[in-house]
ZAZAZA-743355 format. One record per residue (C-alpha): residue in three letters; x, y, z. Coordinates in Angstrom, 1 decimal. Layout:
<"ALA", <X, Y, Z>>
...
END
This chain:
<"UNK", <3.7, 38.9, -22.7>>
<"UNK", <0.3, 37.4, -23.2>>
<"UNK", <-1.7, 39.6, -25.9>>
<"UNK", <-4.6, 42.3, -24.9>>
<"UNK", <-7.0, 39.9, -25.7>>
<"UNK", <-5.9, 36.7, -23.6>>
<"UNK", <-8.6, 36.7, -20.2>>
<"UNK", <-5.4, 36.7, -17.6>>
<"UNK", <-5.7, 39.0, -14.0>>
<"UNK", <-3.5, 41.3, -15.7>>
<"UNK", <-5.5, 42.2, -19.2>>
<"UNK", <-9.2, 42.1, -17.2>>
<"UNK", <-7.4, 44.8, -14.4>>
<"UNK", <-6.3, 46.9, -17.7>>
<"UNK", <-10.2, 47.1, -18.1>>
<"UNK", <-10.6, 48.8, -14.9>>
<"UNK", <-13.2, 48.6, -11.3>>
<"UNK", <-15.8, 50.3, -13.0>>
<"UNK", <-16.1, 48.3, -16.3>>
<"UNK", <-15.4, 44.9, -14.4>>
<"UNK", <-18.0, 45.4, -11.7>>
<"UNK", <-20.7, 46.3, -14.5>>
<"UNK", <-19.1, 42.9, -16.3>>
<"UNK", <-19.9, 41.3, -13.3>>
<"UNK", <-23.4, 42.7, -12.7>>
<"UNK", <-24.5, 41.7, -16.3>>
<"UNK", <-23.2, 38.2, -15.5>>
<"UNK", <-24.9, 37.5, -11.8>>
<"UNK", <-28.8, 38.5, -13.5>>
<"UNK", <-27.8, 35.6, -16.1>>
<"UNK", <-26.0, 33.4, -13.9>>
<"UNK", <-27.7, 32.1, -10.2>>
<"UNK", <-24.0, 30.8, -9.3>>
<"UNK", <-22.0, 33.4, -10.3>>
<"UNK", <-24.4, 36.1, -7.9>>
<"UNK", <-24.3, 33.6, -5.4>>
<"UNK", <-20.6, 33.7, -5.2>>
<"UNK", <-20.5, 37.7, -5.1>>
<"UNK", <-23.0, 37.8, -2.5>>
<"UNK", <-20.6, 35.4, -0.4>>
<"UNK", <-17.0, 37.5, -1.5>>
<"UNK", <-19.4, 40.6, -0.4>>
<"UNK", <-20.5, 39.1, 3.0>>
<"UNK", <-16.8, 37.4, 3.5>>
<"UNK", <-15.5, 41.0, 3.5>>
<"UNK", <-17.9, 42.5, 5.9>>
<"UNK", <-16.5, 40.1, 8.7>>
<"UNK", <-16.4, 36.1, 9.4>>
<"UNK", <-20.0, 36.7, 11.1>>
<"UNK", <-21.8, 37.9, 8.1>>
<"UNK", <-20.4, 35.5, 5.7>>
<"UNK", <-21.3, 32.6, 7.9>>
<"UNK", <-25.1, 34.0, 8.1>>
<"UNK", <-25.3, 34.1, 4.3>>
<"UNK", <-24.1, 30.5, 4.2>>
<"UNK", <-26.2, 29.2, 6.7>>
<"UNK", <-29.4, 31.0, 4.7>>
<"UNK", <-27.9, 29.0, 2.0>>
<"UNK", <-27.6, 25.5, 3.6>>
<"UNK", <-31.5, 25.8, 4.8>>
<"UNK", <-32.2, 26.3, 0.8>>
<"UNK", <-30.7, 23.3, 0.4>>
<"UNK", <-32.0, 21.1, 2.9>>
<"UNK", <-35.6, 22.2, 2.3>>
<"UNK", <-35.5, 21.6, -1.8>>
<"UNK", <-37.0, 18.9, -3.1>>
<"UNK", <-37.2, 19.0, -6.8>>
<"UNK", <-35.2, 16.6, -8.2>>
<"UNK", <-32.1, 18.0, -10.5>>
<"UNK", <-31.3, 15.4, -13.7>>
<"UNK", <-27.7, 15.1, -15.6>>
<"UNK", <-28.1, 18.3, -17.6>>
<"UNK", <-28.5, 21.0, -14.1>>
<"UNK", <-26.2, 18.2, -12.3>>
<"UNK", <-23.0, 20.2, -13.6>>
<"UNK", <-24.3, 23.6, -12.2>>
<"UNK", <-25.2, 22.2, -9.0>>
<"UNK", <-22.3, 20.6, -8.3>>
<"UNK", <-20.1, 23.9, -9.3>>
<"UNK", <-22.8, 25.4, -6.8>>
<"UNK", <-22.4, 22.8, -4.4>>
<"UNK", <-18.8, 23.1, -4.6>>
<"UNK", <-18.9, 26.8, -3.5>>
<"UNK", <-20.4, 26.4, -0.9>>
<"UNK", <-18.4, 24.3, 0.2>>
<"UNK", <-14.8, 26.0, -0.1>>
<"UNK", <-16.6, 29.2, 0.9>>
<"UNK", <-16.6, 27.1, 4.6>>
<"UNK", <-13.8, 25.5, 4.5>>
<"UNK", <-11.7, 28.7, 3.3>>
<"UNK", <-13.1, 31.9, 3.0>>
<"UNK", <-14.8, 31.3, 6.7>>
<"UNK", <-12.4, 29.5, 8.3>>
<"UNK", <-9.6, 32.1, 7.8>>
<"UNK", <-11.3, 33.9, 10.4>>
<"UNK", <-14.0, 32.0, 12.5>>
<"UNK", <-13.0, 28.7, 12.2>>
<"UNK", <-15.4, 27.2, 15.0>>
<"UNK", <-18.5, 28.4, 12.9>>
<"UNK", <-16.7, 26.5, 9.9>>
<"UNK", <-16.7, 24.0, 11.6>>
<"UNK", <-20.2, 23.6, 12.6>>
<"UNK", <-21.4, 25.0, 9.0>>
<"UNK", <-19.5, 21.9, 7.5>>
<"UNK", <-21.3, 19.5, 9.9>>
<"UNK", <-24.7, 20.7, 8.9>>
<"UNK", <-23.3, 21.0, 5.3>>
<"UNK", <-22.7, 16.7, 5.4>>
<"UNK", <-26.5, 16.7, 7.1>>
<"UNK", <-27.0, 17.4, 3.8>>
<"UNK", <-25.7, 14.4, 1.8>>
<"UNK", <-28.4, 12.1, 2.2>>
<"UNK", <-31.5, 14.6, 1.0>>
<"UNK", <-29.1, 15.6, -1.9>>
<"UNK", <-27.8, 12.3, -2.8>>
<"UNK", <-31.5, 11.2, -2.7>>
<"UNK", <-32.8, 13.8, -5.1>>
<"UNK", <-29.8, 14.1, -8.2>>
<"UNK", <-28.7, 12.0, -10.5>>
<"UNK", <-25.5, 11.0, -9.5>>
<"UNK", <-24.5, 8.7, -12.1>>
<"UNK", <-21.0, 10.3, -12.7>>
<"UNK", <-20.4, 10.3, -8.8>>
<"UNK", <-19.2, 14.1, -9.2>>
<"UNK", <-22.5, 15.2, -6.1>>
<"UNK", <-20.6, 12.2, -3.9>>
<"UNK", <-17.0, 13.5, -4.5>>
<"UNK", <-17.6, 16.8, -2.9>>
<"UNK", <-19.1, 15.8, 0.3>>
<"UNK", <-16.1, 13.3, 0.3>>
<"UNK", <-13.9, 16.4, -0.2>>
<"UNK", <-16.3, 17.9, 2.8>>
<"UNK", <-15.9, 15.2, 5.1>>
<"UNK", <-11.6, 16.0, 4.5>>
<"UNK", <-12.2, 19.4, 5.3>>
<"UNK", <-14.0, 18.4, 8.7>>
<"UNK", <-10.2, 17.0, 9.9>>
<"UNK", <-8.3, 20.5, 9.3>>
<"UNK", <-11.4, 22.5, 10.5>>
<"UNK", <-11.7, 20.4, 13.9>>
<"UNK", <-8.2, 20.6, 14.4>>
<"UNK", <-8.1, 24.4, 13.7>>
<"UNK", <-11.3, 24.9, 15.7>>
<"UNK", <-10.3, 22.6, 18.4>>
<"UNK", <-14.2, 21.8, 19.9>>
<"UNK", <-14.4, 19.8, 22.9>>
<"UNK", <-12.9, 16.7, 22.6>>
<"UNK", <-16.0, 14.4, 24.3>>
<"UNK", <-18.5, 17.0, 21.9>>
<"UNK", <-16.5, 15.9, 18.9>>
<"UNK", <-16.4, 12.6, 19.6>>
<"UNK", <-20.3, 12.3, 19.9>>
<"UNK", <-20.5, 13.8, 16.6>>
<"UNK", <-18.2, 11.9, 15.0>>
<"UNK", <-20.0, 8.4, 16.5>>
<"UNK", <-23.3, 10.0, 15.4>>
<"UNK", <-22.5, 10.5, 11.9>>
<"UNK", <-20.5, 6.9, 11.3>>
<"UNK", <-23.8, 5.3, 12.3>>
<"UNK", <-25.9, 6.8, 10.0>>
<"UNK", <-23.7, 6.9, 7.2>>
<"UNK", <-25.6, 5.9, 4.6>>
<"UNK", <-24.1, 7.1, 1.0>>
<"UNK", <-20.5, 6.5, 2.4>>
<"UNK", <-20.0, 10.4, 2.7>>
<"UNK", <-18.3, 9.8, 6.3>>
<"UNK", <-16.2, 6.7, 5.4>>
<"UNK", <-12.5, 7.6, 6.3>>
<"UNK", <-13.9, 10.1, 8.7>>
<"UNK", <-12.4, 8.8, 11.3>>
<"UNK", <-8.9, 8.8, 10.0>>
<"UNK", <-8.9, 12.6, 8.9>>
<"UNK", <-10.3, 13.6, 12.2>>
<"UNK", <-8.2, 11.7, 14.4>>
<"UNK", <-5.7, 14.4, 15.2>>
<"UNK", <-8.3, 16.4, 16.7>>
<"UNK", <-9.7, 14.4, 18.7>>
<"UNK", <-6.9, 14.1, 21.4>>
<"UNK", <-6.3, 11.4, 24.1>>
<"UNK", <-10.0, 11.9, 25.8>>
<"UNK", <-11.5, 11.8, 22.6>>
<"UNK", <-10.1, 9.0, 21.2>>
<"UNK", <-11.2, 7.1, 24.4>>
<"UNK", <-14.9, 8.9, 24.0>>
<"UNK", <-14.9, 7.8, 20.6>>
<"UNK", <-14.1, 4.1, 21.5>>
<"UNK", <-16.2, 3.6, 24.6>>
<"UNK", <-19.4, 5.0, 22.3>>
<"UNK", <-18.4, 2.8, 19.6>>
<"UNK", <-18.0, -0.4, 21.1>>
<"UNK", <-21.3, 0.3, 23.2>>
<"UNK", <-23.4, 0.4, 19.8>>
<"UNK", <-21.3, -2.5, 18.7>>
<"UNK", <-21.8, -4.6, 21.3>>
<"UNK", <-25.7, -4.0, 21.7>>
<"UNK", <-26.3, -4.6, 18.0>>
<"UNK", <-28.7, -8.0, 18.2>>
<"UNK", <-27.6, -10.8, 16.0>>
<"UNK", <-28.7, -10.4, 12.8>>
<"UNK", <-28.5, -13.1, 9.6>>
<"UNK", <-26.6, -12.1, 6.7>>
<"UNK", <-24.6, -8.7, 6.3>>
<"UNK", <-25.1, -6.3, 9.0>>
<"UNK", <-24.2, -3.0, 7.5>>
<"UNK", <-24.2, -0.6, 10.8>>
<"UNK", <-22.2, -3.1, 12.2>>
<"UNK", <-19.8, -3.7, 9.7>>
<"UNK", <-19.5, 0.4, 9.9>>
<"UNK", <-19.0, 0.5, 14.0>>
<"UNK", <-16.1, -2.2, 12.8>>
<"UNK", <-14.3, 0.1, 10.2>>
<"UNK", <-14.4, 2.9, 12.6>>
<"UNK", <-13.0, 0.9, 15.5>>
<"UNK", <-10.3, 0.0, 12.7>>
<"UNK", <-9.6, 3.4, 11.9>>
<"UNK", <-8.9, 4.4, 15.2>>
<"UNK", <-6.6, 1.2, 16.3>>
<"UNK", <-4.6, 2.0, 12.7>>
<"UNK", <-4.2, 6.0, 13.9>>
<"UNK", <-3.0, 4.4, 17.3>>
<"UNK", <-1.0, 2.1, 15.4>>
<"UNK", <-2.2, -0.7, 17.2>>
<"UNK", <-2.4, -4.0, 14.5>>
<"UNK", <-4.1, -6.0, 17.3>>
<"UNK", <-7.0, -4.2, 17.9>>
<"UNK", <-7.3, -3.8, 13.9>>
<"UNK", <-7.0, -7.6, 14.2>>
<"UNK", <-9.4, -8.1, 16.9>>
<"UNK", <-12.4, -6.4, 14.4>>
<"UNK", <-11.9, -8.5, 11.9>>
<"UNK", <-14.8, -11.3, 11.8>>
<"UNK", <-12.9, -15.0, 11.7>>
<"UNK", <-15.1, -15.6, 8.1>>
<"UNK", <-13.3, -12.4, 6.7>>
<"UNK", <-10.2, -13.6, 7.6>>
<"UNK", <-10.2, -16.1, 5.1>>
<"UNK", <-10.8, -13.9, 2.3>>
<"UNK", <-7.5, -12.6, 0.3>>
<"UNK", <-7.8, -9.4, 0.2>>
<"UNK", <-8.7, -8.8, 4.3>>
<"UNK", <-5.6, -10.9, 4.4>>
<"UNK", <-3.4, -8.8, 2.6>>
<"UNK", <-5.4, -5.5, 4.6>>
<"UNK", <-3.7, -7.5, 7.9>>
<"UNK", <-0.7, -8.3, 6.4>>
<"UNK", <0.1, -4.6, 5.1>>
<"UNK", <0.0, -3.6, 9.1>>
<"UNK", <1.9, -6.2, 10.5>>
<"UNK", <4.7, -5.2, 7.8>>
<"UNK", <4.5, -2.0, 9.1>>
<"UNK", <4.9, -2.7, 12.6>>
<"UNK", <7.9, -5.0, 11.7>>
<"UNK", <6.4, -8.5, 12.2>>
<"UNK", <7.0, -10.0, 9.0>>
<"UNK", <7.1, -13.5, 10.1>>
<"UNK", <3.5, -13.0, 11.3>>
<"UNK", <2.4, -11.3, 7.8>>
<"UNK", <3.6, -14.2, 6.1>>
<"UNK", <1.7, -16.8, 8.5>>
<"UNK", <-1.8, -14.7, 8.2>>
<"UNK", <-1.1, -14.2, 4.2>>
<"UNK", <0.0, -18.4, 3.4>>
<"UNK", <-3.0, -19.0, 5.5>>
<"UNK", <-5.0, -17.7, 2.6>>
<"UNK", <-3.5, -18.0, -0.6>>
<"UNK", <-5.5, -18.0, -3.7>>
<"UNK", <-6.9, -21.0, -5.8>>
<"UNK", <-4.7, -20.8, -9.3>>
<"UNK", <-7.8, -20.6, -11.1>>
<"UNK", <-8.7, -17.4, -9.8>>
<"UNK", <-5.6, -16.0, -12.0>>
<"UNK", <-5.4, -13.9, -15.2>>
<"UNK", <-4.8, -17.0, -17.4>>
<"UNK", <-7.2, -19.7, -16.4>>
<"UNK", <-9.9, -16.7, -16.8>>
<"UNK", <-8.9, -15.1, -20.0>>
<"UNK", <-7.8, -11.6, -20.6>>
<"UNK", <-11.3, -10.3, -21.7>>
<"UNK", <-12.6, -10.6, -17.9>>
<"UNK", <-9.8, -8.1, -16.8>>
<"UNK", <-9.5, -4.2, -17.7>>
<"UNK", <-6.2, -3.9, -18.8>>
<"UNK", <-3.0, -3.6, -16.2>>
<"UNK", <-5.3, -4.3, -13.2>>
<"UNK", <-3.6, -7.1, -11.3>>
<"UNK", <-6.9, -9.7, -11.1>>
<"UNK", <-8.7, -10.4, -8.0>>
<"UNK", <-5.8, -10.9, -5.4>>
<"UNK", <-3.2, -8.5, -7.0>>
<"UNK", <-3.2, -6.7, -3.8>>
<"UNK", <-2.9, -10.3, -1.4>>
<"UNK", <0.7, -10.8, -4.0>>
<"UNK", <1.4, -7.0, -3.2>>
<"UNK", <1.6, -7.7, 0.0>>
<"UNK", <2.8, -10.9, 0.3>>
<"UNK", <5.9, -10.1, -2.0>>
<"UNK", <6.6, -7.3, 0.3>>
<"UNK", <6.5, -10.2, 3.2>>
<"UNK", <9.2, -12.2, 1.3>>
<"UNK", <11.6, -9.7, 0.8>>
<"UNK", <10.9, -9.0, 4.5>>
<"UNK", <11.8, -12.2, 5.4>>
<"UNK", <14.9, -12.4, 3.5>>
<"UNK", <13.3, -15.0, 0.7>>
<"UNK", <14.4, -12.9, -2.4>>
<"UNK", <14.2, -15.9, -4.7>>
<"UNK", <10.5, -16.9, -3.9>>
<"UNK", <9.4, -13.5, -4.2>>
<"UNK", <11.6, -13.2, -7.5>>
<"UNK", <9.9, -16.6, -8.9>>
<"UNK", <6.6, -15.6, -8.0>>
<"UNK", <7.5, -11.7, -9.8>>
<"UNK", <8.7, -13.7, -13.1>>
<"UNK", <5.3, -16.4, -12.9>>
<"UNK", <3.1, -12.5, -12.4>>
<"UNK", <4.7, -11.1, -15.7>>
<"UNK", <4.2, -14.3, -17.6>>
<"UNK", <0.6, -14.4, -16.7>>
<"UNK", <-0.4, -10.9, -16.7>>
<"UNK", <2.5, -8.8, -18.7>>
<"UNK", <2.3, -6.9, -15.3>>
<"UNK", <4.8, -3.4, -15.5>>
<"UNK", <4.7, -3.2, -11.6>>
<"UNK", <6.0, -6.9, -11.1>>
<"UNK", <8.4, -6.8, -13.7>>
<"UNK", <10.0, -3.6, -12.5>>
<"UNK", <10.3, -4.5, -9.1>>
<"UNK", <11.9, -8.0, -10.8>>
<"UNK", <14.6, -6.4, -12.5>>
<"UNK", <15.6, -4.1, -10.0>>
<"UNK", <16.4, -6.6, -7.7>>
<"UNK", <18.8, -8.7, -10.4>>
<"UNK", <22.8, -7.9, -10.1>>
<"UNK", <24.0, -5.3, -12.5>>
<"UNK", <23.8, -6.8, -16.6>>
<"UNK", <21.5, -9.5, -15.7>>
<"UNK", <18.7, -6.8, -15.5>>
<"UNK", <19.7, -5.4, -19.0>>
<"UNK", <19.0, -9.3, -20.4>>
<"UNK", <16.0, -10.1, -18.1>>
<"UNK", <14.5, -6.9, -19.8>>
<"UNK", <14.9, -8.1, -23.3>>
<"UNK", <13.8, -11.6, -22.7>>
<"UNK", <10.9, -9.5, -21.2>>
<"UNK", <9.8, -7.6, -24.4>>
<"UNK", <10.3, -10.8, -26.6>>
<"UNK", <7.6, -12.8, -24.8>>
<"UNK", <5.8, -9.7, -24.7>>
<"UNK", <5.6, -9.7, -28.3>>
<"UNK", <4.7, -13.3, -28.5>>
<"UNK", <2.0, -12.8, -25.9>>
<"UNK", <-1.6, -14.5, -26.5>>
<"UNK", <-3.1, -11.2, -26.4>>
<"UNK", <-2.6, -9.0, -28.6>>
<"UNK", <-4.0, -6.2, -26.9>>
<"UNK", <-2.0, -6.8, -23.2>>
<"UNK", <1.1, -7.0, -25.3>>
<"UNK", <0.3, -3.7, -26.6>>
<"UNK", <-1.1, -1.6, -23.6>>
<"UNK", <2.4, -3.3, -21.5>>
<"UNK", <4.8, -1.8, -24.2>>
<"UNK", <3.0, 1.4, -23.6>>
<"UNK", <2.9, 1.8, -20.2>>
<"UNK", <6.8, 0.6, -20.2>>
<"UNK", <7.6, 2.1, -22.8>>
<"UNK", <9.3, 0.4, -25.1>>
<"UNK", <7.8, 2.3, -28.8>>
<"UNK", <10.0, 0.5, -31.1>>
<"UNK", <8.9, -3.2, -29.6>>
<"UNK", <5.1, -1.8, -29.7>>
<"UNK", <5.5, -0.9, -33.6>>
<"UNK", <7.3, -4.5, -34.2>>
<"UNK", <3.9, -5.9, -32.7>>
<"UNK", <1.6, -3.9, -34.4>>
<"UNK", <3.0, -4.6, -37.7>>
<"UNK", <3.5, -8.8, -36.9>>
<"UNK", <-0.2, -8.7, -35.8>>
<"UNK", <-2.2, -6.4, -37.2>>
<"UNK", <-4.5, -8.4, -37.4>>
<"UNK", <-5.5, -9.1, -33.8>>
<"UNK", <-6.2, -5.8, -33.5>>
<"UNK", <-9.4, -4.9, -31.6>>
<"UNK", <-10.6, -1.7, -32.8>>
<"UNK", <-13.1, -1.3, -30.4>>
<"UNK", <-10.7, -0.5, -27.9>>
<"UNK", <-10.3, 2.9, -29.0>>
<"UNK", <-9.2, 4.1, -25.5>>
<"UNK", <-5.7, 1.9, -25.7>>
<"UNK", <-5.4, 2.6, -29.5>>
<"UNK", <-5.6, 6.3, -29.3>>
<"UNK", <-3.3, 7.4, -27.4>>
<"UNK", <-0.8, 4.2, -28.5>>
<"UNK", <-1.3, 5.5, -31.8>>
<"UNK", <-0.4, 9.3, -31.0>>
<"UNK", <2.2, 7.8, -28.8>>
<"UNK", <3.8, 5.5, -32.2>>
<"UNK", <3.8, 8.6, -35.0>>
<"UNK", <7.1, 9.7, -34.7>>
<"UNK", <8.9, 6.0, -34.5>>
<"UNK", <6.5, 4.5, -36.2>>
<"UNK", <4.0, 6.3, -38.2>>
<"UNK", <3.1, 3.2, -40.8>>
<"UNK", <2.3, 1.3, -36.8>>
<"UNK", <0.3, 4.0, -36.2>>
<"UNK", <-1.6, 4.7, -39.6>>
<"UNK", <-3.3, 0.8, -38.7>>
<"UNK", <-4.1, 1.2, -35.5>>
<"UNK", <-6.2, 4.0, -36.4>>
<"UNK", <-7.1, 2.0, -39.5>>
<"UNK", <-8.8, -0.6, -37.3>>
<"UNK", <-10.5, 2.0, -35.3>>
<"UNK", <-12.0, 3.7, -38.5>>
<"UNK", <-13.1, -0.3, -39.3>>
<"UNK", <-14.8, -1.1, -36.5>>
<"UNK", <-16.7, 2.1, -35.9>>
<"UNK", <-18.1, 1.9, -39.9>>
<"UNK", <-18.2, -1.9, -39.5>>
<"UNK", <-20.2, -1.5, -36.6>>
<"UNK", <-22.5, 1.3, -38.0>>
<"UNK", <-20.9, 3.3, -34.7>>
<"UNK", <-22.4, 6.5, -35.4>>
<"UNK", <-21.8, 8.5, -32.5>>
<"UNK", <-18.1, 7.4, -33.1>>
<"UNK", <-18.4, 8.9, -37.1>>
<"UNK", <-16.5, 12.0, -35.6>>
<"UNK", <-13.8, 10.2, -34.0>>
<"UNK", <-13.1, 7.5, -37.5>>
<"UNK", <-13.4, 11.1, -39.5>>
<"UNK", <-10.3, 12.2, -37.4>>
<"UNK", <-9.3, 9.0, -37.5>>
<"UNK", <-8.8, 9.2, -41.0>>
<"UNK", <-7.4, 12.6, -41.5>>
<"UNK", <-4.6, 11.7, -38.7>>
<"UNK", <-4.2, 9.0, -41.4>>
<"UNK", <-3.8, 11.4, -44.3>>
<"UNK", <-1.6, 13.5, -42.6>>
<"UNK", <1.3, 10.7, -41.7>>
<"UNK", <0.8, 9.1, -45.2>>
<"UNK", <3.8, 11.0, -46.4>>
<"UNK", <6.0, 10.2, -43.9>>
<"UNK", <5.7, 6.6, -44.7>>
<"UNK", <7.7, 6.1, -48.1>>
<"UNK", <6.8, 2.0, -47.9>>
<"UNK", <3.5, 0.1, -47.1>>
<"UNK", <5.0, -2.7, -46.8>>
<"UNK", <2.1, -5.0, -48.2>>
<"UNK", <-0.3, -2.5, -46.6>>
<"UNK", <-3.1, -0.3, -48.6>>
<"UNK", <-1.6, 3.0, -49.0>>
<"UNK", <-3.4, 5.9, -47.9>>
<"UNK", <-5.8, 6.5, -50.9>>
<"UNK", <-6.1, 2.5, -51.8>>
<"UNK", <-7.7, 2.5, -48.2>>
<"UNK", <-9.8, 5.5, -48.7>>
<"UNK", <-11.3, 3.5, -51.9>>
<"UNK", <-11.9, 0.9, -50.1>>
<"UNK", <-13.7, 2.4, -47.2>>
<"UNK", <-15.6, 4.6, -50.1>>
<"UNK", <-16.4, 1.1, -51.9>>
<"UNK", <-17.5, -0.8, -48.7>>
<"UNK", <-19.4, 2.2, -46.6>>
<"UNK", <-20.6, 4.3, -49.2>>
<"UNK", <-23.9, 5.0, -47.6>>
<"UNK", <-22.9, 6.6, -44.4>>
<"UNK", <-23.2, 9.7, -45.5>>
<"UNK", <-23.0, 11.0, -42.1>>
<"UNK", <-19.6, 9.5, -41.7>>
<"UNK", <-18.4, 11.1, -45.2>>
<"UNK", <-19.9, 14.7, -44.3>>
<"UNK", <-17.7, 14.7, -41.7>>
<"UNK", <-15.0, 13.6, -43.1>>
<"UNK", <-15.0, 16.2, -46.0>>
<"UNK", <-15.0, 18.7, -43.5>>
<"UNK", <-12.1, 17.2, -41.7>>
<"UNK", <-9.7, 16.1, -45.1>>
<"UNK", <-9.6, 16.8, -48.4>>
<"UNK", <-10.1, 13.0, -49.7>>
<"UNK", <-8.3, 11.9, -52.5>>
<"UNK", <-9.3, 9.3, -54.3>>
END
């Protein structure tokens, strides 16, 4: 049982209707949000008429605002937003869900005169009419409007679509729109396709028209007409290839995926080793990691095992790729897979970056291999990448905790090397984390113990005192 004092549904009942509501009032005079959402629970139970008046008030507040909102009122607005928004697409809709309907169509009029007055650095305004445009699919197909109407609409708002709030419209309204829609939908989009004047360089409005047209030949399952969109210069790009390839697979024509995919294959250079490690975030693939998706997919398909096993192998030497191995080993006979695996992890440790070899043992996992590497090269440790070496050090404690103890090491290092200070908090954690595994390491092995590194970080860094105030309130430091 959860004590008195734990805010659950069951201890705030225990405080009873009359205490709550007062709760509640004191809250909405503080909190614009928070009376906003009463207003709506209130009109929501007095009928699905009422509720959608008091939201429609609310959308004309929106769409006639003009101040502009920066990253500190960005977080309220969105929750705001955000109500607004499930208020629609749940409350409403439970009950009148053709009025949802056409609230959450003037609710994603909104997106542009939004989008052009917030800061939406963080992309958290864009996500939720993204999460709007979703809804539109269920509502349509609960509300189920005309079929030519919705079509219209749906061509309307893929023209103008200008912050991407409607891309993938298409595909989540595509049940709705029924046979004649679909064929309302494609007359009116190949009419503005086809009248768009020639235009040098990148035509955006076209290039939309296209992706629509695509998303309703993939809901129809037809890879031809997908094919058909796709300009001849994009063809020769990797990853439209592997976008073609993925849907002939699908429709069974492997011979063809393999034709379109070989007619594009990418220049060696353009892989992981020829560019260096730096130019890559970590387990990403490079460039044309999805065209090898696909066209290892295509080999199997084809019943060439052993290419797509060589080219698996060639993908983990160069990249010390988890997804390529796996799928390597699981297509080896049973005991060949258990030595393929270890061969693995030993080139993994040798591996010319030190910080690949690590981030691969982690996502494997293979903890014991990761502590033999952080202990062969501690050195090579970058301790700038704080968001590998934190959680691999967390991750290392209990098999390792001498492992662990210098990869937080070389994070302290780099944020006081560095003069980091908006990292001070983090090395002062750092450093306690430190303290608190130094007695479960009973040898050093050649490493400062715990309080030889203290003195030297006292001896080196002396002057941040804003690193050492925190630090005293996080450990007692021994020297």
């Amino acid at each position: 049982m959860a004590p008195r004092t734990t805010v659950t549904a069951e201890t705030l009942v225990s405080l009873g209707v009359q205490r709550l509501a007062g709760i509640l009032l004191d809250l909405a005079g503080e909190h614009p949000t928070i009376k906003r959402r009463l207003r709506l629970e209130l009109a929501g139970h007095a009928g699905g008429e009422t509720i959608a008046a008091e939201i429609s008030k609310r959308l004309t507040t929106l769409k006639s605002a003009r101040s502009f909102i920066d990253w500190q009122k960005r977080s309220d607005f969105v929750r705001d937003l955000n109500l607004t928004r499930t208020m629609i697409a749940e409350r409403l809709a439970e009950t009148r869900p053709d009025l949802a309907l056409d609230l959450m169509w003037r609710f994603m009029d909104l997106a542009e005169p939004v989008l052009n007055r917030v800061d939406d650095s963080s992309g958290s305004v864009g996500e939720v009419f993204r999460a709007a445009c979703g809804d539109l699919g269920s509502l349509a197909t609960r509300a189920r409007p005309d079929p030519k109407q919705l079509a219209e609409r749906v061509a309307a708002a893929v023209t103008k679509n200008g912050y991407g709030e409607f891309d993938g419209l298409v595909s989540t309204i595509f049940p709705a729109l029924g046979e004649a829609g679909i064929v309302a939908l494609r007359t009116r989009l190949t009419a503005e396709l086809s009248s768009r004047p020639a235009k040098d360089g990148y035509d955006l409005q076209a290039a939309a028209l296209r992706r629509a047209l695509q998303d309703l030949a993939d809901g129809e399952g037809d890879v031809d007409a997908y094919i058909a969109l796709v300009p001849t210069e994009a063809r020769k790009r990797s990853d439209v290839a592997a976008q073609i390839g993925q849907r002939l697979l699908k429709a069974g024509r492997s011979e063809e995926a393999i034709r379109v995919l070989e007619a594009v294959v990418p220049r060696r250079q353009t892989r992981r080793g020829e560019l260096g490690d730096d130019l890559y975030p970590l387990g990403w693939g490079g460039p044309d990691g999805d065209w090898e998706g696909v066209y290892l997919d295509a080999l199997d398909a084809t019943g060439r095992t052993e290419d797509a096993q060589r080219i698996r192998w060639k993908a983990f030497e160069e990249q010390l790729s988890v997804e390529r191995l796996r799928a390597y080993l699981k297509a080896l006979p049973d005991f060949e897979d258990v030595l393929a695996e270890q061969k693995a992890m030993e080139y993994a440790l040798g591996f010319r970056s030190f910080s690949t070899a690590l981030h691969f043992l982690h996502a494997w996992p293979e903890p014991r291999q990761a502590a033999r590497l952080v202990l062969a090269r501690h050195a090579e440790i970058d301790g700038n990448l704080y968001y590998l070496l934190d959680p691999a050090a967390r991750w290392l404690e209990s098999t390792s905790p001498l492992a662990a103890t210098l990869l937080r090491r070389a994070m302290i290092a780099d944020t006081l090397d560095g003069a980091k200070s908006k990292r001070y908090r983090h090395a002062a954690r750092h450093l306690a984390e430190c303290q608190s595994l130094a007695s479960l390491i009973s040898d050093y092995g050649g490493f400062a113990s715990y309080t030889a590194f203290v003195a030297q970080l006292r001896a080196k860094h002396s002057r941040k005192v804003g690193f050492w105030a925190l630090v005293n309130d996080a450990v007692a430091v021994k020297v």
